[in-house]
BAPADO-801349 format. One record per residue (C-alpha): residue number from 1; residue in one letter; x negated, y, z. Coordinates in Angstrom, 2 decimals. Example, Ala and Ser with C-alpha at 12.3 -4.5 7.8 and 13.67 -1.06 7.14 Angstrom:
2
<site><pos>1</pos><code>A</code><px>-12.30</px><py>-4.50</py><pz>7.80</pz></site>
<site><pos>2</pos><code>S</code><px>-13.67</px><py>-1.06</py><pz>7.14</pz></site>
This chain:
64
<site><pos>1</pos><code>X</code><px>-170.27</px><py>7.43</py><pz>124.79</pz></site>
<site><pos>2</pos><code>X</code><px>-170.39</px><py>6.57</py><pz>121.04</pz></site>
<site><pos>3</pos><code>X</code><px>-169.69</px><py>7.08</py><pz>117.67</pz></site>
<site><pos>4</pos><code>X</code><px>-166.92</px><py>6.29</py><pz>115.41</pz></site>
<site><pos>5</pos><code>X</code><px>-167.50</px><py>4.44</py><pz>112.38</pz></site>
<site><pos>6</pos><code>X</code><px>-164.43</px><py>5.43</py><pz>111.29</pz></site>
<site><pos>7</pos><code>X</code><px>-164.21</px><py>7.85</py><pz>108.72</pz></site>
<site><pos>8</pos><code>X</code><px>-163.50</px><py>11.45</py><pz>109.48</pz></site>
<site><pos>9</pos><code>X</code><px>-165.40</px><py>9.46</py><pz>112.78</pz></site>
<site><pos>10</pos><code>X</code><px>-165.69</px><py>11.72</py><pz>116.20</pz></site>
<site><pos>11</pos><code>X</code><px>-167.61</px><py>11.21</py><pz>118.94</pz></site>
<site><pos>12</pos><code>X</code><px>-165.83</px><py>9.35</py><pz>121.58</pz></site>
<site><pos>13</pos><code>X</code><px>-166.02</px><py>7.64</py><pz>125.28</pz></site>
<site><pos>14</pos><code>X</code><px>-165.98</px><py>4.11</py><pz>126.26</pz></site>
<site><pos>15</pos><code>X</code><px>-164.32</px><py>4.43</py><pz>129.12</pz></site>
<site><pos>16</pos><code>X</code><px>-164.88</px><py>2.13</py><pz>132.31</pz></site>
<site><pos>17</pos><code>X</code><px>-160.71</px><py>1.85</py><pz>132.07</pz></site>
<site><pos>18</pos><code>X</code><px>-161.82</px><py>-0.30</py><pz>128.54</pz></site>
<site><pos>19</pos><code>X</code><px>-160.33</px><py>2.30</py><pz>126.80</pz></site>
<site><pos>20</pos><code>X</code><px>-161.73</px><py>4.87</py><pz>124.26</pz></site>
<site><pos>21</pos><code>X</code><px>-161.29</px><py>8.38</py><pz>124.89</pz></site>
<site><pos>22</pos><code>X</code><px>-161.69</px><py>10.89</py><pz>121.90</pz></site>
<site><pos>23</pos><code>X</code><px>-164.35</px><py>13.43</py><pz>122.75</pz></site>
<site><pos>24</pos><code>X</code><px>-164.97</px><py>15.43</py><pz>119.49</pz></site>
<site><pos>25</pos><code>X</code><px>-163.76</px><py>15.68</py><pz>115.90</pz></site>
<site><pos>26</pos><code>X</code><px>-161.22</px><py>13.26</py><pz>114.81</pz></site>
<site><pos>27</pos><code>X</code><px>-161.03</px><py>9.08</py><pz>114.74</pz></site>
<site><pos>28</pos><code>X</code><px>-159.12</px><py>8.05</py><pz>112.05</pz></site>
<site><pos>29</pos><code>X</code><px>-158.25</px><py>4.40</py><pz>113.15</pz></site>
<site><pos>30</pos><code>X</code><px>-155.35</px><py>4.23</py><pz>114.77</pz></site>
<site><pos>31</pos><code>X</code><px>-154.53</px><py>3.34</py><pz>118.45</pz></site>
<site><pos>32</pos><code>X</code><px>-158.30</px><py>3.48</py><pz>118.37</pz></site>
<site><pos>33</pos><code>X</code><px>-158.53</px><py>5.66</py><pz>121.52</pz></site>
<site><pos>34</pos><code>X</code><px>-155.78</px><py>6.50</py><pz>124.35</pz></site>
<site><pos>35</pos><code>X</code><px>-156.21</px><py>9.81</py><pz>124.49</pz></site>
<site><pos>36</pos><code>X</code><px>-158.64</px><py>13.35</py><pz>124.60</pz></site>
<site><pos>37</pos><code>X</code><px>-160.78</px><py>12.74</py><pz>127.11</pz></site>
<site><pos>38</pos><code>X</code><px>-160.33</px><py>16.69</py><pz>128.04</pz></site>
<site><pos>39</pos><code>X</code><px>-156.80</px><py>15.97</py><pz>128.71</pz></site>
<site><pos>40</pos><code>X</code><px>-156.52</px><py>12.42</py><pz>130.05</pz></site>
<site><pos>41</pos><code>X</code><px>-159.32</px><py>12.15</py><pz>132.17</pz></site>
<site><pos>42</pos><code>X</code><px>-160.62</px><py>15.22</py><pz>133.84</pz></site>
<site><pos>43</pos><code>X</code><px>-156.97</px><py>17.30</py><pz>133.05</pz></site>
<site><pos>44</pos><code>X</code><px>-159.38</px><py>20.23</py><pz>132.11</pz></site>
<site><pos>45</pos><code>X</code><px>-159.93</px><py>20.63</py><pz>136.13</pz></site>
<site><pos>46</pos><code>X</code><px>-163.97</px><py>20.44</py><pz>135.72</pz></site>
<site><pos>47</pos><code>X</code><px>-164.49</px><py>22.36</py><pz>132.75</pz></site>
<site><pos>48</pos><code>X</code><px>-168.38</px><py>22.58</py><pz>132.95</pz></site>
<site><pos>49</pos><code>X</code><px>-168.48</px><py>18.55</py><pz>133.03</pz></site>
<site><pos>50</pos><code>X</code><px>-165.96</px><py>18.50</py><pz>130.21</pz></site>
<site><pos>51</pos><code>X</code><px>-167.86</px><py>20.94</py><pz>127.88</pz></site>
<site><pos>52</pos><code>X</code><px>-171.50</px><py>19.03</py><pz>128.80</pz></site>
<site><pos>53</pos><code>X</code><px>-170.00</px><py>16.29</py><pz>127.07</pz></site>
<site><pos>54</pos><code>X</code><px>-168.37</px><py>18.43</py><pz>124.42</pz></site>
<site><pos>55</pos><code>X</code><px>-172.22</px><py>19.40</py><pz>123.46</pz></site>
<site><pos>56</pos><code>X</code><px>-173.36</px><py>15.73</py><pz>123.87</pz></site>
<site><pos>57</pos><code>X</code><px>-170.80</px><py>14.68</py><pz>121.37</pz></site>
<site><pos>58</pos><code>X</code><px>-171.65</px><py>17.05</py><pz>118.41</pz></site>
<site><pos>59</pos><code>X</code><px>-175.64</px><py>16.60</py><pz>119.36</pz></site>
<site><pos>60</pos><code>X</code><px>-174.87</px><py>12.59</py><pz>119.08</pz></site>
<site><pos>61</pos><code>X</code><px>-172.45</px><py>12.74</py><pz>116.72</pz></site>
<site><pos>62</pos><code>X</code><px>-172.79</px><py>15.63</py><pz>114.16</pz></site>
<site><pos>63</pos><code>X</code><px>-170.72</px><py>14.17</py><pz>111.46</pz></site>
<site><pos>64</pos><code>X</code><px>-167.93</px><py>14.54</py><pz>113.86</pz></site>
């Protein structure tokens, strides 16, 4: 998981696809990531996983 340097820069996930995967708040590049990691990879089916890394994002990443 990283940052964006981006501005309006989320956190997001570098995936081991080698794609990014927006996690929280907003990447302004485009075709920067594939997706919301929410949707794309776990389909919302683990939602405890999904809102650890939620919480990891915005601790990481709090300009996101």
């Amino acid at each position: 998981m990283a940052c964006s340097d981006a501005v309006n820069g989320g956190a997001y996930l570098a995936a081991a696809d080698g794609e990014n995967y927006l996690l929280t708040g907003t990447i302004a590049r485009a075709g920067f990531v594939k997706g919301n990691a929410g949707v794309a990879l776990w389909d919302m089916k683990d939602e405890g996983a999904y809102a650890e890394w939620l919480d990891a994002g915005e601790k990481l990443c709090p300009g996101g």
